[in-house]
Every structure is written in structure tokens, then in C-alpha cells.
Chimera marker file (.cmm) of the C-alpha trace (Angstrom):
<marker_set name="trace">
<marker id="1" x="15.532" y="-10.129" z="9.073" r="1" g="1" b="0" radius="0.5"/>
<marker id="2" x="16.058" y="-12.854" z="11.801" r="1" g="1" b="0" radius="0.5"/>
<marker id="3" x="15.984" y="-16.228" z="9.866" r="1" g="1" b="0" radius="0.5"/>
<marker id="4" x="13.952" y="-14.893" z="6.824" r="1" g="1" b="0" radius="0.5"/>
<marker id="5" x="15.848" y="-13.449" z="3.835" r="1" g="1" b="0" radius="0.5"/>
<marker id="6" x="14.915" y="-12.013" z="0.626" r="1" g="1" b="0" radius="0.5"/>
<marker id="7" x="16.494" y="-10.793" z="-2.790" r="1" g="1" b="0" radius="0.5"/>
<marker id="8" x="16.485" y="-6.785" z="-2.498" r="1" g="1" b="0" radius="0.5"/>
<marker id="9" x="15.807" y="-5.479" z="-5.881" r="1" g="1" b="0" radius="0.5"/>
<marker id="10" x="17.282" y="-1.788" z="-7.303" r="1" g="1" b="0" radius="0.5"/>
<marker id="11" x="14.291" y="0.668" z="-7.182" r="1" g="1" b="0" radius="0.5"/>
<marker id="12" x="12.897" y="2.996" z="-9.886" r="1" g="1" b="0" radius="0.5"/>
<marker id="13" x="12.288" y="6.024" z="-7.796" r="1" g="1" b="0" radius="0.5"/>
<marker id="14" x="14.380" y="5.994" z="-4.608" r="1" g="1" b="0" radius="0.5"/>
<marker id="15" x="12.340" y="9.314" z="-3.267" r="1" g="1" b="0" radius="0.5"/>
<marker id="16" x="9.406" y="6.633" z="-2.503" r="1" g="1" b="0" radius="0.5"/>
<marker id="17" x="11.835" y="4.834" z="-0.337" r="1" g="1" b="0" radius="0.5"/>
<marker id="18" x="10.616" y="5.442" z="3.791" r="1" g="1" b="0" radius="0.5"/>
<marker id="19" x="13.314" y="7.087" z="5.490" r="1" g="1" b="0" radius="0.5"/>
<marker id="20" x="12.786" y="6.459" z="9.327" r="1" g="1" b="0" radius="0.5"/>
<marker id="21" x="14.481" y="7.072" z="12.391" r="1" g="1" b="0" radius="0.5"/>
<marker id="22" x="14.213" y="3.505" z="13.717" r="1" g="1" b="0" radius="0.5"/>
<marker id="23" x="15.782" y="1.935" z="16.905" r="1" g="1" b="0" radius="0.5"/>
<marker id="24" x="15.895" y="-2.045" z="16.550" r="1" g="1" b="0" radius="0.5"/>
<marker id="25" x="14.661" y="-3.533" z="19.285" r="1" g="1" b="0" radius="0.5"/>
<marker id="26" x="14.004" y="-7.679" z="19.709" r="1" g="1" b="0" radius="0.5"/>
<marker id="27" x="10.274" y="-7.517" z="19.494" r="1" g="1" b="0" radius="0.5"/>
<marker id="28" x="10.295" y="-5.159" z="16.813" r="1" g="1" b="0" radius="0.5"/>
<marker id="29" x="12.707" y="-7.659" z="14.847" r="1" g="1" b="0" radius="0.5"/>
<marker id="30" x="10.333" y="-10.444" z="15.292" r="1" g="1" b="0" radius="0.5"/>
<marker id="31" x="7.377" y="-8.430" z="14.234" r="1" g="1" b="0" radius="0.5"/>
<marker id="32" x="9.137" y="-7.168" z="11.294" r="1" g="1" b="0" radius="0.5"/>
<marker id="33" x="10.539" y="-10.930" z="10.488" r="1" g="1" b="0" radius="0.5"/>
<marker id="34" x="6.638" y="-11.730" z="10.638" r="1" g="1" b="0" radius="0.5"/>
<marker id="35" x="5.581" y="-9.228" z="8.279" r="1" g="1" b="0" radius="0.5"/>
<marker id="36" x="8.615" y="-10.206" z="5.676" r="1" g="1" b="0" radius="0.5"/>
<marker id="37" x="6.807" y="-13.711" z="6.099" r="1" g="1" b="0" radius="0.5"/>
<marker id="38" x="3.714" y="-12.285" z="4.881" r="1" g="1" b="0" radius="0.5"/>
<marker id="39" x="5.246" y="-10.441" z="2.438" r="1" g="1" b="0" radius="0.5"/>
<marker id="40" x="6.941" y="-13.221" z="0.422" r="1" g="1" b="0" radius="0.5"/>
<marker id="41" x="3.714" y="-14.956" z="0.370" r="1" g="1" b="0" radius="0.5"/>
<marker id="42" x="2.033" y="-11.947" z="-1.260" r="1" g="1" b="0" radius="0.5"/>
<marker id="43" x="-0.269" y="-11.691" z="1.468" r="1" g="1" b="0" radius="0.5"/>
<marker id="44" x="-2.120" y="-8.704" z="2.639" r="1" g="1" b="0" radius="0.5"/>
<marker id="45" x="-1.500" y="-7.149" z="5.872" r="1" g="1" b="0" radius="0.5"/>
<marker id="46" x="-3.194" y="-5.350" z="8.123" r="1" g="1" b="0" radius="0.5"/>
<marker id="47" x="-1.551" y="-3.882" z="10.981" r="1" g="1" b="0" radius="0.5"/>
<marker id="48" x="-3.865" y="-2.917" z="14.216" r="1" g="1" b="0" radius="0.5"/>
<marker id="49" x="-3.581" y="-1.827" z="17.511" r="1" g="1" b="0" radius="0.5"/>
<marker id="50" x="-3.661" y="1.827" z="19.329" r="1" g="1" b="0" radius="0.5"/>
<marker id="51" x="-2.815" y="5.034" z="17.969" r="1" g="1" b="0" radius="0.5"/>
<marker id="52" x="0.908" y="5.757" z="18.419" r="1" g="1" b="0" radius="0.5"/>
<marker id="53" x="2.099" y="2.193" z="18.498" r="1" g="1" b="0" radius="0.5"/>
<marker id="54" x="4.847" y="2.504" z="15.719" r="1" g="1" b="0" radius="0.5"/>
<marker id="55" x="2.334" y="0.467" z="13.083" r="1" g="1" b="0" radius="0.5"/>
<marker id="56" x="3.554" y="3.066" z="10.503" r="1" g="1" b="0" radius="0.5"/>
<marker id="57" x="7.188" y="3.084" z="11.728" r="1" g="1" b="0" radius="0.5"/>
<marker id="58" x="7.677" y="-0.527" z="11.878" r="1" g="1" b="0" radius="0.5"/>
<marker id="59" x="6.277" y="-0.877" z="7.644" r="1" g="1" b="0" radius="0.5"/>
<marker id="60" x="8.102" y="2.172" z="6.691" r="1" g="1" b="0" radius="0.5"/>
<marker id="61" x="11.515" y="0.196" z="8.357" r="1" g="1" b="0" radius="0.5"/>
<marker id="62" x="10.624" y="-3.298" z="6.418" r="1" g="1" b="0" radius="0.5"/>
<marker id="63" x="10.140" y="-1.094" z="3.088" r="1" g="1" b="0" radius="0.5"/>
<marker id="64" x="13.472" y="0.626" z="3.707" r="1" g="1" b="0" radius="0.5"/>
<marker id="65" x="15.106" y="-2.236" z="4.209" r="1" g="1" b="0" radius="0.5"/>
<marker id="66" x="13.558" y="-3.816" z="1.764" r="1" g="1" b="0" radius="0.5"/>
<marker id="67" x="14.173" y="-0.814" z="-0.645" r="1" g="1" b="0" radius="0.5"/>
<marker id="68" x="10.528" y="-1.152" z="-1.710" r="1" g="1" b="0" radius="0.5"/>
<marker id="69" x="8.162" y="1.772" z="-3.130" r="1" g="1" b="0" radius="0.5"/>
<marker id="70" x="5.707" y="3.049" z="-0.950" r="1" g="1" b="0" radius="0.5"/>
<marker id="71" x="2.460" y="5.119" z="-1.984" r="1" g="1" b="0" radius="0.5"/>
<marker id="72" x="0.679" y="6.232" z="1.107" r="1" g="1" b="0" radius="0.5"/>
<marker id="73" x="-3.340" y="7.480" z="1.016" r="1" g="1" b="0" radius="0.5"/>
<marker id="74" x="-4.779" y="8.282" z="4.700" r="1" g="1" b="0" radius="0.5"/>
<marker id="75" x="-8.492" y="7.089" z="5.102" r="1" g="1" b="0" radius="0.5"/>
<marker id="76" x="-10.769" y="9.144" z="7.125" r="1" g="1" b="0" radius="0.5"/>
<marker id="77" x="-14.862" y="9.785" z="7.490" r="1" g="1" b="0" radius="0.5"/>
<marker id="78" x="-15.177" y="11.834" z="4.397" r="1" g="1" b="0" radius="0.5"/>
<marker id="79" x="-13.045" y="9.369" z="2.096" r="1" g="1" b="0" radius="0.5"/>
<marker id="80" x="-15.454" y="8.653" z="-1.281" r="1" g="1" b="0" radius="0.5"/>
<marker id="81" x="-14.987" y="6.014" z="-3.322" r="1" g="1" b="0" radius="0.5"/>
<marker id="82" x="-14.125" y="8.623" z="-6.002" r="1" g="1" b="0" radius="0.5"/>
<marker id="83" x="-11.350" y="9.784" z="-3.785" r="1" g="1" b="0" radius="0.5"/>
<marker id="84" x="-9.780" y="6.243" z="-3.941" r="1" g="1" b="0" radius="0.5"/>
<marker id="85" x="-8.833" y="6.185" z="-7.874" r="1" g="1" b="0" radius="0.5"/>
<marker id="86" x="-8.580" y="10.468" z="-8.019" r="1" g="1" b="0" radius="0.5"/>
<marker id="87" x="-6.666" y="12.900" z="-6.265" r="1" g="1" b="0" radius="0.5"/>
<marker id="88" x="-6.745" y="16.518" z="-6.653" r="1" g="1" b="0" radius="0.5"/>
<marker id="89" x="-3.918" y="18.421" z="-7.199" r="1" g="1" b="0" radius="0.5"/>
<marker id="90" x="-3.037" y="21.870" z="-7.701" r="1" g="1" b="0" radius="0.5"/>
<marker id="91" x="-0.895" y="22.482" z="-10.706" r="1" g="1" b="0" radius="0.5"/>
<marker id="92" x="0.034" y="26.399" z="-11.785" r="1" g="1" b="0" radius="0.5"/>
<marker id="93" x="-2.905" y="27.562" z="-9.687" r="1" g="1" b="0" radius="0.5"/>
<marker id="94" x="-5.436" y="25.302" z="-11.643" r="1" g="1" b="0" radius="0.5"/>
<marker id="95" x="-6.814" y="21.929" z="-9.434" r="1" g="1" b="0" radius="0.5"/>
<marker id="96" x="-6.559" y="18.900" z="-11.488" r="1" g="1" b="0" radius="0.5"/>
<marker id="97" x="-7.255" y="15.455" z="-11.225" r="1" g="1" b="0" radius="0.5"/>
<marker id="98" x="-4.661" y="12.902" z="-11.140" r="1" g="1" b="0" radius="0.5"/>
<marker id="99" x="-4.800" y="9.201" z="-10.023" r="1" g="1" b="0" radius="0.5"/>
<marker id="100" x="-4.273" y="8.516" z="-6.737" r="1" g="1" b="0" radius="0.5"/>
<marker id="101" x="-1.464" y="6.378" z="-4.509" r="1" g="1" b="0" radius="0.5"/>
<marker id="102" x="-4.115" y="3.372" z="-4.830" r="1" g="1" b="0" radius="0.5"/>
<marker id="103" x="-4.237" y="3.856" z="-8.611" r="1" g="1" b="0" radius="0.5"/>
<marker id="104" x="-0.121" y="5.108" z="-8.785" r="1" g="1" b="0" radius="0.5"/>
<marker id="105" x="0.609" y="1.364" z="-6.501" r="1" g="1" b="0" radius="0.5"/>
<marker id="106" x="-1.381" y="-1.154" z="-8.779" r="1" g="1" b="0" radius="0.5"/>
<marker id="107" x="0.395" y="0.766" z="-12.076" r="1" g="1" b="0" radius="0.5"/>
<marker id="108" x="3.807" y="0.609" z="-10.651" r="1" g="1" b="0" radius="0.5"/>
<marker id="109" x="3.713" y="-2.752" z="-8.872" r="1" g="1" b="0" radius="0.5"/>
<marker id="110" x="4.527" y="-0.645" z="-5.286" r="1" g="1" b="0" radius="0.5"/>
<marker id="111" x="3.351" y="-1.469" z="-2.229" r="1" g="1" b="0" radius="0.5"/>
<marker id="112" x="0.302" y="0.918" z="-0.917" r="1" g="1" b="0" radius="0.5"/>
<marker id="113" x="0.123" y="1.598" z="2.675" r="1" g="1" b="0" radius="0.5"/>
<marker id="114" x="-3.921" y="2.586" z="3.927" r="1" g="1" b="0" radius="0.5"/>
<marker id="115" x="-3.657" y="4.385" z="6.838" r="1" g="1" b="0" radius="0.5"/>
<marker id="116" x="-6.895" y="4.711" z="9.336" r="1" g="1" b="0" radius="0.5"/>
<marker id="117" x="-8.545" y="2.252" z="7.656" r="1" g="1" b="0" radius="0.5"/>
<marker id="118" x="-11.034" y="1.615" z="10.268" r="1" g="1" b="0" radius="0.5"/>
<marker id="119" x="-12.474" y="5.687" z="10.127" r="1" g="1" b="0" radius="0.5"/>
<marker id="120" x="-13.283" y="5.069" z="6.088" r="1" g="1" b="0" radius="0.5"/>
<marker id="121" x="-17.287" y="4.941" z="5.434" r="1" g="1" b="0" radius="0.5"/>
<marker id="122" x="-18.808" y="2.100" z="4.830" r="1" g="1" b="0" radius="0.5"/>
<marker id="123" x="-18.720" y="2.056" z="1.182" r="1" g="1" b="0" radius="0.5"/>
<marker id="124" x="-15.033" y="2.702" z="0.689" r="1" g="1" b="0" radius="0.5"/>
<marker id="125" x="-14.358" y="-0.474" z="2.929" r="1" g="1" b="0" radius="0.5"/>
<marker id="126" x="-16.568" y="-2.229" z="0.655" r="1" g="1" b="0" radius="0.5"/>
<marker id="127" x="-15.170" y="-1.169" z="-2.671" r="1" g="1" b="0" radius="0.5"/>
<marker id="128" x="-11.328" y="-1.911" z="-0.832" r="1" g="1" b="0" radius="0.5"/>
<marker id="129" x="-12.127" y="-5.231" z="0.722" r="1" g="1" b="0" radius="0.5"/>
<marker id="130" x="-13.411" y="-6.427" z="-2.757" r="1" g="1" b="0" radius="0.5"/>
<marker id="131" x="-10.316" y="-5.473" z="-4.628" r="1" g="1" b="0" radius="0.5"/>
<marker id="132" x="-7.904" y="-7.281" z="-2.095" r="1" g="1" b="0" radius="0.5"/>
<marker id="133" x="-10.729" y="-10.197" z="-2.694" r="1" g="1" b="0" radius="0.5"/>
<marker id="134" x="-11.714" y="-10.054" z="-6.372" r="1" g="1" b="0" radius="0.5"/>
<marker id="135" x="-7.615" y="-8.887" z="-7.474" r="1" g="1" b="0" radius="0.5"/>
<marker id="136" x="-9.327" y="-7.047" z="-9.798" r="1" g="1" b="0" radius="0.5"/>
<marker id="137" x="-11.190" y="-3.292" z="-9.986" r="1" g="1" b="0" radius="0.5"/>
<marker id="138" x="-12.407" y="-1.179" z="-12.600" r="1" g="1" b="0" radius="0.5"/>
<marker id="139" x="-11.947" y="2.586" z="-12.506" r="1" g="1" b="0" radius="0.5"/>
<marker id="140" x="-14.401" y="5.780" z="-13.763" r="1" g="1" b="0" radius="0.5"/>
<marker id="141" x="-12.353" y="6.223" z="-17.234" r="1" g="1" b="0" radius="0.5"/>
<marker id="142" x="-12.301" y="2.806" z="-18.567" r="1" g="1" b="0" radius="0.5"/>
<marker id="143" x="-8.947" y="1.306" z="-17.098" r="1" g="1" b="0" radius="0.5"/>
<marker id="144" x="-9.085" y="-2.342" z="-15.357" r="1" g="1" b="0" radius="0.5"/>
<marker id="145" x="-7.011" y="-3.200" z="-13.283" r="1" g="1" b="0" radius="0.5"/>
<marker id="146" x="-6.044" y="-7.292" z="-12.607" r="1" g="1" b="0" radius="0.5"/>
<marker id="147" x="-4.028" y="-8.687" z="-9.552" r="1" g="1" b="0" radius="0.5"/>
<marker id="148" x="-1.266" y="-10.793" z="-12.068" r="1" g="1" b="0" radius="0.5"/>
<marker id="149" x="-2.604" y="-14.167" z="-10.992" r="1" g="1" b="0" radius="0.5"/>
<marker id="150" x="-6.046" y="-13.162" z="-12.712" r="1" g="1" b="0" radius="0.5"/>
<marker id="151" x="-4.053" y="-12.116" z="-15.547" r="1" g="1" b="0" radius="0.5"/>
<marker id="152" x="-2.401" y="-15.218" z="-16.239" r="1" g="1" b="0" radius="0.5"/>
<marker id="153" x="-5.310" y="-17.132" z="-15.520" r="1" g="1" b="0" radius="0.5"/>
<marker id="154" x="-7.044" y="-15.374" z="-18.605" r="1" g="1" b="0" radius="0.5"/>
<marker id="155" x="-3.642" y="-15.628" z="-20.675" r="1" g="1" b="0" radius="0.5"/>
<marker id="156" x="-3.754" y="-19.123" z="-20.739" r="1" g="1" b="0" radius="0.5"/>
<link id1="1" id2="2" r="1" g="1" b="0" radius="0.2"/>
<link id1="2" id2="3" r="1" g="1" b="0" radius="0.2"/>
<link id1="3" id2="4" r="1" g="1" b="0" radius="0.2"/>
<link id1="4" id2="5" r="1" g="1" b="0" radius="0.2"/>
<link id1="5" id2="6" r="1" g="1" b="0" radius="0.2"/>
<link id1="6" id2="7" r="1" g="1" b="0" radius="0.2"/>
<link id1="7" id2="8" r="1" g="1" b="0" radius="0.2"/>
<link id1="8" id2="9" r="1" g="1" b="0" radius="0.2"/>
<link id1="9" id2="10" r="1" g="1" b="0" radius="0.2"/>
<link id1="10" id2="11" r="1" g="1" b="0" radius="0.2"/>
<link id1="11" id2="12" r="1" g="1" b="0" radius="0.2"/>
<link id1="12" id2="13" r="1" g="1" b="0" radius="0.2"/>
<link id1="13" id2="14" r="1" g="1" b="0" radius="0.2"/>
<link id1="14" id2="15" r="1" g="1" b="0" radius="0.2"/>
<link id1="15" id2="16" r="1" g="1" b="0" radius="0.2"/>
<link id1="16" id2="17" r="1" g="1" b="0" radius="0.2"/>
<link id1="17" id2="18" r="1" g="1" b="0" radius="0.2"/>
<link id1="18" id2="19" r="1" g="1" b="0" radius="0.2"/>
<link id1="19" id2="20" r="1" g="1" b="0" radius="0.2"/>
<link id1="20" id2="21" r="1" g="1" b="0" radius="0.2"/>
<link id1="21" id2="22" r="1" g="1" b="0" radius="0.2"/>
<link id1="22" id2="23" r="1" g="1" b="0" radius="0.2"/>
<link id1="23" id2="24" r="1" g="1" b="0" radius="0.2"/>
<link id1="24" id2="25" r="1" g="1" b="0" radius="0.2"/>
<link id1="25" id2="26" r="1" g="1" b="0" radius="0.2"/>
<link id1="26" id2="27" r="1" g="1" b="0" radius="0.2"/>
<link id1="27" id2="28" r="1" g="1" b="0" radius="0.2"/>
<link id1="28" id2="29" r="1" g="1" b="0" radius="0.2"/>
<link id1="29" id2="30" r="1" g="1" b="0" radius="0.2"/>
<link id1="30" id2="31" r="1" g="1" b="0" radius="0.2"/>
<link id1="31" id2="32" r="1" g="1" b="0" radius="0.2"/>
<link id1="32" id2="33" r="1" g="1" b="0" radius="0.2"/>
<link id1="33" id2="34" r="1" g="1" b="0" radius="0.2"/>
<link id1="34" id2="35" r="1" g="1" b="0" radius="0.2"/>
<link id1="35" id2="36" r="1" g="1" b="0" radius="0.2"/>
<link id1="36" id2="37" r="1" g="1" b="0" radius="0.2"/>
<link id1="37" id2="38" r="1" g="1" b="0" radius="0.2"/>
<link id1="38" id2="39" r="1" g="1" b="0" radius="0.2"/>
<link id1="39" id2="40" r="1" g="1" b="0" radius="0.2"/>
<link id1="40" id2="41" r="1" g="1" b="0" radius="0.2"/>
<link id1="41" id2="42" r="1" g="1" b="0" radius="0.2"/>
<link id1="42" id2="43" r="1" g="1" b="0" radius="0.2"/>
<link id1="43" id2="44" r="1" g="1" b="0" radius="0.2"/>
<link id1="44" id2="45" r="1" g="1" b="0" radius="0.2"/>
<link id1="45" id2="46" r="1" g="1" b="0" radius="0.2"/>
<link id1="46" id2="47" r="1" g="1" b="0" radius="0.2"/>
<link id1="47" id2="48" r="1" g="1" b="0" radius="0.2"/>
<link id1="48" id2="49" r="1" g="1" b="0" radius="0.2"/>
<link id1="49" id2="50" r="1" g="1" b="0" radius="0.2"/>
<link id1="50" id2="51" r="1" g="1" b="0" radius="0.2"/>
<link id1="51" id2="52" r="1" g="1" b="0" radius="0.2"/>
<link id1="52" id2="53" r="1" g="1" b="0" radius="0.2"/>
<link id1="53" id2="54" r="1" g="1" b="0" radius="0.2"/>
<link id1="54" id2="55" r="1" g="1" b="0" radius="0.2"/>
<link id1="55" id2="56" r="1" g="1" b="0" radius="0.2"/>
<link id1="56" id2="57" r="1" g="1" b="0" radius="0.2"/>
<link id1="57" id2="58" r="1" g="1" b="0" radius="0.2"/>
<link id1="58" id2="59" r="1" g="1" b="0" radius="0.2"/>
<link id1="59" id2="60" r="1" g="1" b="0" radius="0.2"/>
<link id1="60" id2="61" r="1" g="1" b="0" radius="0.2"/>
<link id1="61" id2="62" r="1" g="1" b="0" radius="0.2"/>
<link id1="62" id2="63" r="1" g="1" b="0" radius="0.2"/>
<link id1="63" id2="64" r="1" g="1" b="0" radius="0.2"/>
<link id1="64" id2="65" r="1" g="1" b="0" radius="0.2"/>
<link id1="65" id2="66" r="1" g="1" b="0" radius="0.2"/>
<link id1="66" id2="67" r="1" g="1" b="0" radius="0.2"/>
<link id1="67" id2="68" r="1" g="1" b="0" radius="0.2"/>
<link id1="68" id2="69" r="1" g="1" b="0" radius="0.2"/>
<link id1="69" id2="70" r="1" g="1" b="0" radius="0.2"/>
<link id1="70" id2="71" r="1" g="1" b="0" radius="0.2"/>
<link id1="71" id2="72" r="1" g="1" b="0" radius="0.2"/>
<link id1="72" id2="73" r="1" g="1" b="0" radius="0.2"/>
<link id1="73" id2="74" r="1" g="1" b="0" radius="0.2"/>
<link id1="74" id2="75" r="1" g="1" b="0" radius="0.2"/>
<link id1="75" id2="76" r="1" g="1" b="0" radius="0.2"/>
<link id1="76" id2="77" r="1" g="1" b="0" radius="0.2"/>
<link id1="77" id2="78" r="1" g="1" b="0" radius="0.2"/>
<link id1="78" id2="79" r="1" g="1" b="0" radius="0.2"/>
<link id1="79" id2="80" r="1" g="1" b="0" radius="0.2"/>
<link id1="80" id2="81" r="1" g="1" b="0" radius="0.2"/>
<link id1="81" id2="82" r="1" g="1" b="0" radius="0.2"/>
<link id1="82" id2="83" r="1" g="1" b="0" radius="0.2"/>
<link id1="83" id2="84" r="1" g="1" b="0" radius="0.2"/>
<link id1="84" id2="85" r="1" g="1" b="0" radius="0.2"/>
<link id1="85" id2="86" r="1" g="1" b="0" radius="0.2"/>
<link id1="86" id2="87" r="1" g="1" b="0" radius="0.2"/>
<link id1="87" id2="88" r="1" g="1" b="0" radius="0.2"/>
<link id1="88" id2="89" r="1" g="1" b="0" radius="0.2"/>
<link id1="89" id2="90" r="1" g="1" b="0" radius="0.2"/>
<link id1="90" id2="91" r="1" g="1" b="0" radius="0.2"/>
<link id1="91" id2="92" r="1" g="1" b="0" radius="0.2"/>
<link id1="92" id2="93" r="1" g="1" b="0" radius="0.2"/>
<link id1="93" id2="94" r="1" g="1" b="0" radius="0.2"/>
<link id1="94" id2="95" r="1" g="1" b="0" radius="0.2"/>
<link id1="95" id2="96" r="1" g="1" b="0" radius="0.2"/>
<link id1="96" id2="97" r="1" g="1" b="0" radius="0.2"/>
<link id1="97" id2="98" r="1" g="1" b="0" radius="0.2"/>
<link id1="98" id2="99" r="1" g="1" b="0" radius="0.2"/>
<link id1="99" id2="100" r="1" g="1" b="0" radius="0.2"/>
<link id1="100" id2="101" r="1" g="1" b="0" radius="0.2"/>
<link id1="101" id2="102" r="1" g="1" b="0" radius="0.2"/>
<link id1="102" id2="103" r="1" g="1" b="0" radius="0.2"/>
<link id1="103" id2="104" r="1" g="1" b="0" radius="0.2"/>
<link id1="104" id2="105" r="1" g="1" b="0" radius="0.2"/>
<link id1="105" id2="106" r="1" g="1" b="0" radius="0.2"/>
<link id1="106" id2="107" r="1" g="1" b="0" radius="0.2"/>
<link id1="107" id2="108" r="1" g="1" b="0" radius="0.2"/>
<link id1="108" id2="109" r="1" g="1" b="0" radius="0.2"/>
<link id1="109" id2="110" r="1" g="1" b="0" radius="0.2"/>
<link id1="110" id2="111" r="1" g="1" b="0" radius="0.2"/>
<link id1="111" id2="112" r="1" g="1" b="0" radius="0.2"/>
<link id1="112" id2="113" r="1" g="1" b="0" radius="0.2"/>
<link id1="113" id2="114" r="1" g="1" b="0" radius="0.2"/>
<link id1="114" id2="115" r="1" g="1" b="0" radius="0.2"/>
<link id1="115" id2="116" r="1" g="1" b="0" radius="0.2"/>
<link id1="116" id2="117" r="1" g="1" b="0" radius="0.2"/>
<link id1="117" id2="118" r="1" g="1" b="0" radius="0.2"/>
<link id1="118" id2="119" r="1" g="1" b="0" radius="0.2"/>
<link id1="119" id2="120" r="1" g="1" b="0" radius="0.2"/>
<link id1="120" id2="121" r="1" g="1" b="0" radius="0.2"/>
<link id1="121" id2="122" r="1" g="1" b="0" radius="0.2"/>
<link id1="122" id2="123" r="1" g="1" b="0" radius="0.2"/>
<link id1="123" id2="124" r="1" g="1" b="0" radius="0.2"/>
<link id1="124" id2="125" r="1" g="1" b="0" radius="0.2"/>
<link id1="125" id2="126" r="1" g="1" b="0" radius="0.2"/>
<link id1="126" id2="127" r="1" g="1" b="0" radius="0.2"/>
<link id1="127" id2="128" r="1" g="1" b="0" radius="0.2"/>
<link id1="128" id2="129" r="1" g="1" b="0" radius="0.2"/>
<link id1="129" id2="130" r="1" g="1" b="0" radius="0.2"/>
<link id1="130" id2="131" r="1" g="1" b="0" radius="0.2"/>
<link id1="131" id2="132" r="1" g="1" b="0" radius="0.2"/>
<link id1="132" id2="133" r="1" g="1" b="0" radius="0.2"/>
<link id1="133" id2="134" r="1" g="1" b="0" radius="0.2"/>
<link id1="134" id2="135" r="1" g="1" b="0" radius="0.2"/>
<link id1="135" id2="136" r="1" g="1" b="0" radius="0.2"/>
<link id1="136" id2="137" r="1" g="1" b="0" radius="0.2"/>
<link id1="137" id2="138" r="1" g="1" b="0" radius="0.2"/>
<link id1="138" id2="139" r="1" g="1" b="0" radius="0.2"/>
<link id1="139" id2="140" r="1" g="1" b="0" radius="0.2"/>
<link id1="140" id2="141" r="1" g="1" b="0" radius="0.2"/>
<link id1="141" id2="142" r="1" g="1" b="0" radius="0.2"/>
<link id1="142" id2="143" r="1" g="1" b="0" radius="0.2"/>
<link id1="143" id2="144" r="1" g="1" b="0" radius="0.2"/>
<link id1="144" id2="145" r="1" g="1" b="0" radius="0.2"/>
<link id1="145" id2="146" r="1" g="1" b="0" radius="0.2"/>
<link id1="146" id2="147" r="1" g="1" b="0" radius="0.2"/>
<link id1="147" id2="148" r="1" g="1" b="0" radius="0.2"/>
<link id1="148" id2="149" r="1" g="1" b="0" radius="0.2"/>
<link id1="149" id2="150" r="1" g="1" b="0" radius="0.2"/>
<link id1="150" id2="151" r="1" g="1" b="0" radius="0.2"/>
<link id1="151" id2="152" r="1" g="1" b="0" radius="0.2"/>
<link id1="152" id2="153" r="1" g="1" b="0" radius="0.2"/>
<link id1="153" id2="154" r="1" g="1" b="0" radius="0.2"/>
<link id1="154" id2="155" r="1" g="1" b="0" radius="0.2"/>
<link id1="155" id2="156" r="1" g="1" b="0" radius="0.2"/>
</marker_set>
């Protein structure tokens, strides 16, 4: 994308692929040349500005280009903290409890896209802003969860 370039590996589940209508245009380009800048230097991202922008449409176009996964979980005023690592499901009429895109993202090394971030209580921010700051989170059942530069750091 412009002047930045990157290897473009095969993916596991192609369904989790974006597919988006997208018309290039030269600011989008530079935006999206930004955000592969970010990307490569494992850095998080937050995209802001007003409703309707093309925010979602301009990460869904790097990720297909990129061929990259994509879990997606929407944020909104009655988000729990619970709700972050569990989603219910309903599954031959019975609701069950499965893990959620955050959970799905950090097991399958995929990128997770938080949409609405800003209408999330107070406490989910909290528990969200400390994993992209800590790397590292611990869920209800047990499981931890390390970003891989905490991992290697205890490795060696």
C-alpha cells in the first residue's frame, strides 16, 4: 500500500476474511498506508472520528488486503465484563456459552476489531485498556492469556 509492503500470509479460515465494497481513493490510500505502518509495528489502533466515516470500511479493506482474520465484538452501554470473554449462543434451541471474538482473537492470533468503544461502561474500558497495557488477562475458567513478548520474557 503506497511505499509500505508486507508478506501476505495464506489464512486458516478465509470466511473471516472482510469482504467490502471499497472505492480507492488517495486519502483513503494514505490512511490505509498509515495503519499498515502501525500494523507492522504491532501497535494498537484506534480509529475515531464521526459515525459514518468509513472507520469500519477502511480496516475491513487493509484486512482484505492483507488476507488477515477478523473477529468483530460491538461495545455498547450494557457490555459486562463477563460479556467480553463469553458469548451466548443458541445451539438446538438450548443457549450456551461460548468464548467470545475477544477470547476466539487472542487463541487464534487474529486481529479483533472493538467497535463503539467509547459507549462501553466504565469498567469494561478498564478491564480492555489493561489488557492492551499489561499483554496479559486472565479469564473466569482458569485460562491466561499472554501477549507473546510476555511469554518469551518468562521462557527465558
Amino acid at each position: 500500500i503506497g511505499h509500505v509492503s508486507v508478506l501476505v500470509s495464506r489464512p486458516q479460515h478465509g470466511a473471516l476474511i472482510p469482504q467490502t465494497l471499497f472505492f480507492d481513493i488517495p486519502q483513503h490510500k494514505l490512511v490505509m498506508q498509515d495503519l499498515l505502518r502501525d500494523m507492522i509495528a504491532s501497535e494498537h489502533m484506534l480509529l475515531m472520528g464521526n459515525q459514518g466515516v468509513g472507520k469500519n470500511k477502511l480496516t475491513d479493506r487493509l484486512l482484505m488486503l492483507l488476507h488477515r482474520e477478523r473477529e468483530y465484538i460491538q461495545l455498547h452501554r450494557d457490555t459486562t465484563v463477563g460479556s467480553l470473554t463469553l458469548a451466548p449462543t443458541l445451539r438446538d434451541g438450548i443457549v450456551v456459552f461460548e468464548d467470545s471474538p475477544l477470547v476466539k482473537a487472542m487463541m487464534h492470533g487474529r486481529v479483533l476489531v472493538v467497535d463503539e468503544f467509547d459507549k462501553a461502561p466504565t469498567e469494561v474500558v478498564v478491564v480492555l485498556k489493561a489488557l492492551l497495557q499489561d499483554g496479559e488477562i486472565l479469564l473466569a475458567d482458569g485460562r491466561r492469556f499472554l501477549s507473546r513478548s510476555l511469554f518469551m520474557e518468562a521462557e527465558a
